[in-house]
DRENTORKOL-3810 file (N, C-alpha, C; in nm, 4 decimals):
REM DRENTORKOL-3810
@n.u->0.0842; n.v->-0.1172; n.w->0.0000; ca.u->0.0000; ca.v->0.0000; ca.w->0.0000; c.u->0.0893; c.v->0.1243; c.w->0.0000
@n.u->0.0777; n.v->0.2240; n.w->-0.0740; ca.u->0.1075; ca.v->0.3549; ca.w->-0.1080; c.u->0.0488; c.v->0.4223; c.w->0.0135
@n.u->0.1106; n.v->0.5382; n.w->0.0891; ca.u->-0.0195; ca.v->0.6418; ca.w->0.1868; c.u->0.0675; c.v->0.7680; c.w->0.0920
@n.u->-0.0141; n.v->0.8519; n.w->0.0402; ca.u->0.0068; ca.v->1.0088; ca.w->-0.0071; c.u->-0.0380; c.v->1.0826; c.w->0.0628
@n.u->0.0944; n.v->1.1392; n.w->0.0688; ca.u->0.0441; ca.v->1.2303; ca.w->0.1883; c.u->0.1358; c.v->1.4333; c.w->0.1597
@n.u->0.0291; n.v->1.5150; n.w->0.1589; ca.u->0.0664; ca.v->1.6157; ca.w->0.0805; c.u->0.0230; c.v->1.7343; c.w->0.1826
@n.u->0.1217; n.v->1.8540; n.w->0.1751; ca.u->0.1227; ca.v->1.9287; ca.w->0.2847; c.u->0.0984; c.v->2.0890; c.w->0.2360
@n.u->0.0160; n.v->2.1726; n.w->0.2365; ca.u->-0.0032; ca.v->2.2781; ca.w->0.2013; c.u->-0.0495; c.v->2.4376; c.w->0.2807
@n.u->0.0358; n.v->2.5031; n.w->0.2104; ca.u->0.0251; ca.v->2.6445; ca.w->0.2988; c.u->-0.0811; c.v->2.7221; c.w->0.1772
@n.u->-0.1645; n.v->2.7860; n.w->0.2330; ca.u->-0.2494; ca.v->2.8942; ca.w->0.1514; c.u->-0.1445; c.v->3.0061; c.w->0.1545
@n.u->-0.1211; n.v->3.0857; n.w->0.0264; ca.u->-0.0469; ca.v->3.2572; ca.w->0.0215; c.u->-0.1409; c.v->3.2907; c.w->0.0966
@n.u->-0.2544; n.v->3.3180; n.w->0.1053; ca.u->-0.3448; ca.v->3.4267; ca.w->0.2216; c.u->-0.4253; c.v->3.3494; c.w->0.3108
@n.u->-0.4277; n.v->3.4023; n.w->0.4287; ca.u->-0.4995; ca.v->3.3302; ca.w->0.5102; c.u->-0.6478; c.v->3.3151; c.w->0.4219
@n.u->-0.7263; n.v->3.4121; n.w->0.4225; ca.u->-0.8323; ca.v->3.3508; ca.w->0.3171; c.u->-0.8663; c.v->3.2959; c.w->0.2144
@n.u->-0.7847; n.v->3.2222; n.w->0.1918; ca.u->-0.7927; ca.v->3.1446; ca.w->0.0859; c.u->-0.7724; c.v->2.9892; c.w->0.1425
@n.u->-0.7764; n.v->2.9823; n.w->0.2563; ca.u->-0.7389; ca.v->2.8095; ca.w->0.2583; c.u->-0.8709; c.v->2.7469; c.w->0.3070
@n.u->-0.9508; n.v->2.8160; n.w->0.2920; ca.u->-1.1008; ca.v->2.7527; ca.w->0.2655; c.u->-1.1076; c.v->2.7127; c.w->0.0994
@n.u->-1.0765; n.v->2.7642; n.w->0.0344; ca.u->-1.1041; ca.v->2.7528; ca.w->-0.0954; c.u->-0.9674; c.v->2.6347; c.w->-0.1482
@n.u->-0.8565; n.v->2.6354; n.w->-0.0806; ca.u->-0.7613; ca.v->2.5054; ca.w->-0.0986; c.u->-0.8286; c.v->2.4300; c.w->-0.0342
@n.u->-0.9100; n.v->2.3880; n.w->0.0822; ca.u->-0.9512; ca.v->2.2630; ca.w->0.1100; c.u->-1.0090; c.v->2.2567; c.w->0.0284
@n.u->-1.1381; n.v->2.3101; n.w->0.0245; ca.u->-1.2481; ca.v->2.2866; ca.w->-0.0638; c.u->-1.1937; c.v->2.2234; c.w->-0.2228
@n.u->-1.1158; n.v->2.3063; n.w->-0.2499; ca.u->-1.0757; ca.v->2.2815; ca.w->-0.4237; c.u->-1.0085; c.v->2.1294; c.w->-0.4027
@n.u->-0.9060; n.v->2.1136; n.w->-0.3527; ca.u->-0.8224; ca.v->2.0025; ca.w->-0.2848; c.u->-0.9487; c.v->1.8747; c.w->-0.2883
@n.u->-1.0514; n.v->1.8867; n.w->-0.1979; ca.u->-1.1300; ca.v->1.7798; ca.w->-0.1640; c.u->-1.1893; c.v->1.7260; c.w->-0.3221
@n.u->-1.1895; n.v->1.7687; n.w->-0.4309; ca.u->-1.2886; ca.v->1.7256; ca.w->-0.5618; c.u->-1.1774; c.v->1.6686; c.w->-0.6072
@n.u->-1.0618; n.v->1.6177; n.w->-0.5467; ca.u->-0.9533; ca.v->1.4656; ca.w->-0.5724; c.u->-1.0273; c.v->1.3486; c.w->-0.5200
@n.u->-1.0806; n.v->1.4023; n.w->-0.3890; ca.u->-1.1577; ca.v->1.2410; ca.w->-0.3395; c.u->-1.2608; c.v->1.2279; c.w->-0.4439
@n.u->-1.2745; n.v->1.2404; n.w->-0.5607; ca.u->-1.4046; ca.v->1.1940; ca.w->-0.6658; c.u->-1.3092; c.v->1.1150; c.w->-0.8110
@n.u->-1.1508; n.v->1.0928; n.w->-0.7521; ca.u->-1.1367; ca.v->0.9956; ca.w->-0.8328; c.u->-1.0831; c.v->0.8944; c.w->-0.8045
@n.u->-1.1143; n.v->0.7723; n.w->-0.8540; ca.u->-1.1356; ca.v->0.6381; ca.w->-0.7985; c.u->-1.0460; c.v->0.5593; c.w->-0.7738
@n.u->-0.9043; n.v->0.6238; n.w->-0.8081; ca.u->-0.8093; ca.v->0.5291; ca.w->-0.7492; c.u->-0.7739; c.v->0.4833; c.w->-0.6116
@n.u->-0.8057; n.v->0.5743; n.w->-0.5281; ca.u->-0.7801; ca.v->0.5300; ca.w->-0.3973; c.u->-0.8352; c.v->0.5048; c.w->-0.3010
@n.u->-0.7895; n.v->0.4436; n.w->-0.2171; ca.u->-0.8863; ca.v->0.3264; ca.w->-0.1003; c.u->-0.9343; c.v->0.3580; c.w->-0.0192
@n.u->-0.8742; n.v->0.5278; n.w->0.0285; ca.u->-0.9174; ca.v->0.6048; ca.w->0.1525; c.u->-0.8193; c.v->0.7554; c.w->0.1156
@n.u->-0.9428; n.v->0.8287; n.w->0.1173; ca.u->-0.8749; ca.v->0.9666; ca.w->0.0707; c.u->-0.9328; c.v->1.0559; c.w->0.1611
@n.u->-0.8780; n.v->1.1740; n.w->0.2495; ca.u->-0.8869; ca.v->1.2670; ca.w->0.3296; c.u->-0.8124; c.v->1.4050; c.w->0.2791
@n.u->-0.8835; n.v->1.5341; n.w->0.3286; ca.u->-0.8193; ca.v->1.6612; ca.w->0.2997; c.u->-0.9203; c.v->1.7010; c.w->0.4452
@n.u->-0.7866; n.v->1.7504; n.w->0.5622; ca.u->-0.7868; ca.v->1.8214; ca.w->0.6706; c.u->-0.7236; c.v->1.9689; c.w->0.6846
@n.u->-0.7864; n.v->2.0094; n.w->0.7944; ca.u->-0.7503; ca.v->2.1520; ca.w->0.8294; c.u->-0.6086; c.v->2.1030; c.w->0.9341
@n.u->-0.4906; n.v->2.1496; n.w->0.9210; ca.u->-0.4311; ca.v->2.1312; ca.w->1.0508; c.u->-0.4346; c.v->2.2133; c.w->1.1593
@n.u->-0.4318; n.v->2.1227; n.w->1.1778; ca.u->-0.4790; ca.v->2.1960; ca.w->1.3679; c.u->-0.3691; c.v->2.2817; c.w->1.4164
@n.u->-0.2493; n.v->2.3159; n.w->1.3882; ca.u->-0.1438; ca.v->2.3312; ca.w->1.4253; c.u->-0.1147; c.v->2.3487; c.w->1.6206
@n.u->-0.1474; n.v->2.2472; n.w->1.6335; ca.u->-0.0871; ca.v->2.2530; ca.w->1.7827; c.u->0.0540; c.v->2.2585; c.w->1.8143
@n.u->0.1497; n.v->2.2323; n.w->1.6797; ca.u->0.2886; ca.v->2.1989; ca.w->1.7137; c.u->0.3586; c.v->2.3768; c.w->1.6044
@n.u->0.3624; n.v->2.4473; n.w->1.7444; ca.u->0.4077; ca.v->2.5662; ca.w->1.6876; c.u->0.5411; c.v->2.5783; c.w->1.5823
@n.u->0.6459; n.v->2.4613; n.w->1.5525; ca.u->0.7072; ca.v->2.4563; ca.w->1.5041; c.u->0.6574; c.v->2.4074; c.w->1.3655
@n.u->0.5624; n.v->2.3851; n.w->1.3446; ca.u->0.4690; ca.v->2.3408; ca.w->1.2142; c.u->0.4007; c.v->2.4283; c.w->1.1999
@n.u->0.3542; n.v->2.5214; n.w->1.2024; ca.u->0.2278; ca.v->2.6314; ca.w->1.1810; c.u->0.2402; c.v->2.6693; c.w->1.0341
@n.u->0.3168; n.v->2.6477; n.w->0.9534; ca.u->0.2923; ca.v->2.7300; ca.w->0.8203; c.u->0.1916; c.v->2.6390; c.w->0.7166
@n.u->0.1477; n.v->2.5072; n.w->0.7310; ca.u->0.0697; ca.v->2.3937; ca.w->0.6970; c.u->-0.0403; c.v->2.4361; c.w->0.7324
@n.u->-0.0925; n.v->2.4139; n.w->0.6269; ca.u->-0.2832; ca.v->2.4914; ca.w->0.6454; c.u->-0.4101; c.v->2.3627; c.w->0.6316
@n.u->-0.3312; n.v->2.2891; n.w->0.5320; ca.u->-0.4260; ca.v->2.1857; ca.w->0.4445; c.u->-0.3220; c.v->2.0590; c.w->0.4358
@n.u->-0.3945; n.v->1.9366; n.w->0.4919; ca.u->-0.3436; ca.v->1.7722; ca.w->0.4328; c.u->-0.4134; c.v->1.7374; c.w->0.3648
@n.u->-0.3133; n.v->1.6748; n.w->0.2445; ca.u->-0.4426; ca.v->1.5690; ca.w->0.1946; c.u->-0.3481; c.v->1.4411; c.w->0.2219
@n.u->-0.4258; n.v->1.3105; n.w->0.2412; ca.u->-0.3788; ca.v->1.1990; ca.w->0.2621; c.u->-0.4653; c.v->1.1181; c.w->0.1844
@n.u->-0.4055; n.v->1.0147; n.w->0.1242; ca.u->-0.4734; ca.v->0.9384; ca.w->0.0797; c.u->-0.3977; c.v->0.7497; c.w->0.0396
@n.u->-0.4539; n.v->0.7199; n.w->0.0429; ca.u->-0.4302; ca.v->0.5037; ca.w->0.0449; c.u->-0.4492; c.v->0.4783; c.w->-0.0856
@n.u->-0.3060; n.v->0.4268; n.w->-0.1713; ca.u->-0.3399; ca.v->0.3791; ca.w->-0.3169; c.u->-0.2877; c.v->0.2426; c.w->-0.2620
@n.u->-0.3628; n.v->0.1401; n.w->-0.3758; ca.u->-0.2639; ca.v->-0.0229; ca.w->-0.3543; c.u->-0.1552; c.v->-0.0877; c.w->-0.3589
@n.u->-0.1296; n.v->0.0349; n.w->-0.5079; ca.u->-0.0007; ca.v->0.0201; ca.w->-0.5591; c.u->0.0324; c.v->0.1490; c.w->-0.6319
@n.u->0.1668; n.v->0.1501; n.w->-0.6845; ca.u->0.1989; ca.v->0.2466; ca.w->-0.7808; c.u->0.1095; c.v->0.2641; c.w->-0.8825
@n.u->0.0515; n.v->0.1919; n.w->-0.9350; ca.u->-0.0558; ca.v->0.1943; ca.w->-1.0393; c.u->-0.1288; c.v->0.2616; c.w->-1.0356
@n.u->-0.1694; n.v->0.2375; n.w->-0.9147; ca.u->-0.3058; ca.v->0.2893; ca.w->-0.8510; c.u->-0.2742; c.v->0.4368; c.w->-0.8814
@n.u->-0.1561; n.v->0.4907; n.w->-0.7362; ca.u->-0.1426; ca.v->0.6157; ca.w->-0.7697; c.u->-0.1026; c.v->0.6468; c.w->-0.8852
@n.u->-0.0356; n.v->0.6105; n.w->-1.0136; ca.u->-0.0180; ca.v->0.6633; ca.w->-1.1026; c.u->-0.1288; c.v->0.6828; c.w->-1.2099
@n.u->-0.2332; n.v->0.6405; n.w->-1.1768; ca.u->-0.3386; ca.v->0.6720; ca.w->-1.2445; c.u->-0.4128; c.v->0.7788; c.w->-1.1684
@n.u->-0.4366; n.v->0.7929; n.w->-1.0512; ca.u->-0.4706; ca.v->0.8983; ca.w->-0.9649; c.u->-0.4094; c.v->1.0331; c.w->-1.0758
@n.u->-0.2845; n.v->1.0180; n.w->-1.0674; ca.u->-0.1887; ca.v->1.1328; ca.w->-1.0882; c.u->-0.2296; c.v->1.1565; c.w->-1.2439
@n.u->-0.2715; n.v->1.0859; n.w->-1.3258; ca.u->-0.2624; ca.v->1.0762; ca.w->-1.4482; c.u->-0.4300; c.v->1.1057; c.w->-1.5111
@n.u->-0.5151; n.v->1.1215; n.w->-1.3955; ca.u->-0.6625; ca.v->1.1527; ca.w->-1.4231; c.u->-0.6696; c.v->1.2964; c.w->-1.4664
@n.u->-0.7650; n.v->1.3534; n.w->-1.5515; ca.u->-0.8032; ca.v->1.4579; ca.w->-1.6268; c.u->-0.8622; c.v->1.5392; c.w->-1.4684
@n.u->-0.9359; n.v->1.5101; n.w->-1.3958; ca.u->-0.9630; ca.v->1.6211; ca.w->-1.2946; c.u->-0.8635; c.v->1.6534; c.w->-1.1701
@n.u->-0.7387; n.v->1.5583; n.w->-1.1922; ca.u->-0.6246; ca.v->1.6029; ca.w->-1.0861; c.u->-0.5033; c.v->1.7264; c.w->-1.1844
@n.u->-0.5437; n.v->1.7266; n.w->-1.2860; ca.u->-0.5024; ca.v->1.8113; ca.w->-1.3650; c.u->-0.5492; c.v->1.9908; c.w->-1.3730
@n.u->-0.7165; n.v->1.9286; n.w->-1.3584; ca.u->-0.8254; ca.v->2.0624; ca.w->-1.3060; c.u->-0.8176; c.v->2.1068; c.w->-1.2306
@n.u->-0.7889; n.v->2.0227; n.w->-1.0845; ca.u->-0.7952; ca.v->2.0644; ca.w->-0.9183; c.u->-0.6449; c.v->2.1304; c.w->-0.9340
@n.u->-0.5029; n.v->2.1241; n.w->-0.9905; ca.u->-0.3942; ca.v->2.1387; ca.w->-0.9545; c.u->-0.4594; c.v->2.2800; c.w->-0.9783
@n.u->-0.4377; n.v->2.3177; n.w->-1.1386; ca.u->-0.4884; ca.v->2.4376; ca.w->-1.1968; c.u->-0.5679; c.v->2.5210; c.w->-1.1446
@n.u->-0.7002; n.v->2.5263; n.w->-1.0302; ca.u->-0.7692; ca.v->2.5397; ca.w->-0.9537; c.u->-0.6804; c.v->2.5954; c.w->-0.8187
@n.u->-0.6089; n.v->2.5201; n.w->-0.7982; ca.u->-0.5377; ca.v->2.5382; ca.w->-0.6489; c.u->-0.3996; c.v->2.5999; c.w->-0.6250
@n.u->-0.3418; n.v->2.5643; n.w->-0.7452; ca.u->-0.1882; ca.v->2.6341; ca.w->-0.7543; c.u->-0.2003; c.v->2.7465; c.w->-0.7205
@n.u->-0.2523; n.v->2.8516; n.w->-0.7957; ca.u->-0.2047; ca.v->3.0125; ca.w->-0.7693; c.u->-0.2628; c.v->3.0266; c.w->-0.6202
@n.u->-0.3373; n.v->2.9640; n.w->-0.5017; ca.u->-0.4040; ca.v->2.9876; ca.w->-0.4006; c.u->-0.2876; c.v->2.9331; c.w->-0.3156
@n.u->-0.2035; n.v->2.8608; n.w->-0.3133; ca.u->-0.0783; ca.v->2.8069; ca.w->-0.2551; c.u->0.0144; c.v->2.8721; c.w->-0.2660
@n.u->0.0956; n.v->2.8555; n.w->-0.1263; ca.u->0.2353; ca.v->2.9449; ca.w->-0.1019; c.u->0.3048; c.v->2.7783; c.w->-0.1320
@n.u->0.3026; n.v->2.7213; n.w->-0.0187; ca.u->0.3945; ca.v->2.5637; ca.w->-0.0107; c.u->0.3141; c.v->2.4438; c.w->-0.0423
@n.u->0.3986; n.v->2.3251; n.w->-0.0846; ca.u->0.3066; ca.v->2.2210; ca.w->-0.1139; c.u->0.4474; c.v->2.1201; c.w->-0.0993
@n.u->0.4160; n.v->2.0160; n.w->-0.0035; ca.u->0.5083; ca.v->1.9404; ca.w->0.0421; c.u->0.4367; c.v->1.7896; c.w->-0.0152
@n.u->0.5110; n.v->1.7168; n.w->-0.0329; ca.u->0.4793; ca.v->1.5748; ca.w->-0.1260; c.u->0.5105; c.v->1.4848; c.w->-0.0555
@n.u->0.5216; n.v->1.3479; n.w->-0.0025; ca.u->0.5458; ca.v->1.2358; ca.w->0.0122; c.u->0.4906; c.v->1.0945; c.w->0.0002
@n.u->0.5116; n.v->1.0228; n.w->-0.0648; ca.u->0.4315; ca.v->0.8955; ca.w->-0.1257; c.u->0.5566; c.v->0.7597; c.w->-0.0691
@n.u->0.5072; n.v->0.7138; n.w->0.0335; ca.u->0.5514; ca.v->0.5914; ca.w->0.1033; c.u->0.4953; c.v->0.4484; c.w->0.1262
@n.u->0.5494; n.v->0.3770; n.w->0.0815; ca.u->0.5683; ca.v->0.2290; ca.w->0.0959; c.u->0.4672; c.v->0.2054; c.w->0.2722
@n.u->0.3508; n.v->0.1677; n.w->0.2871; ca.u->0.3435; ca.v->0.1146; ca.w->0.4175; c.u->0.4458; c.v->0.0078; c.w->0.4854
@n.u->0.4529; n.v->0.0137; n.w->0.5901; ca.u->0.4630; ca.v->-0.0655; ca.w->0.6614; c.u->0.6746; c.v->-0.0610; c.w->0.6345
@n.u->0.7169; n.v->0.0125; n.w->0.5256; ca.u->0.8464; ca.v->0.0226; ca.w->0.5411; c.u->0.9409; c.v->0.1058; c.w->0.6412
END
């Protein structure tokens, strides 16, 4: 199992309603097993610049590479880019 897991700062504070929101119309494509987009809570003051997670469970590389390779993760990027300062990436092997 793949977990993706992606880390994002809004440029303006008002706008990271509109990165979740935009962010969340990824969970409407079907590659993955369990997909989430959270507010962080930032309790850990050394983390505060993280506004938005998305996490999500592919099976395999496949999986996510079709995720990545869908026509509306193409829309949502386009949608969300200019509303983003940071966007942190990581796609890991469970259980490694």
């Amino acid at each position: 199992m793949i977990r993706h897991i992606v880390f994002f700062s809004a440029r303006r504070k008002e706008d990271v309603e509109a990165v979740r929101s935009g962010l969340l119309e990824l969970g409407n494509i079907p590659h993955s097993s369990l997909f989430e987009v959270t507010l962080n809570t930032k309790v850990d003051p050394l983390s505060d610049e993280v506004d938005v997670v998305v996490y999500a469970e592919f099976p395999d590389d496949a999986a996510l590479a079709a995720y990545k390779a869908h026509p509306l993760y193409a829309q949502t990027t386009a949608k969300v880019k200019p509303l983003r300062e940071l966007r942190y990436s990581a796609d890991v092997v469970a259980g490694s």
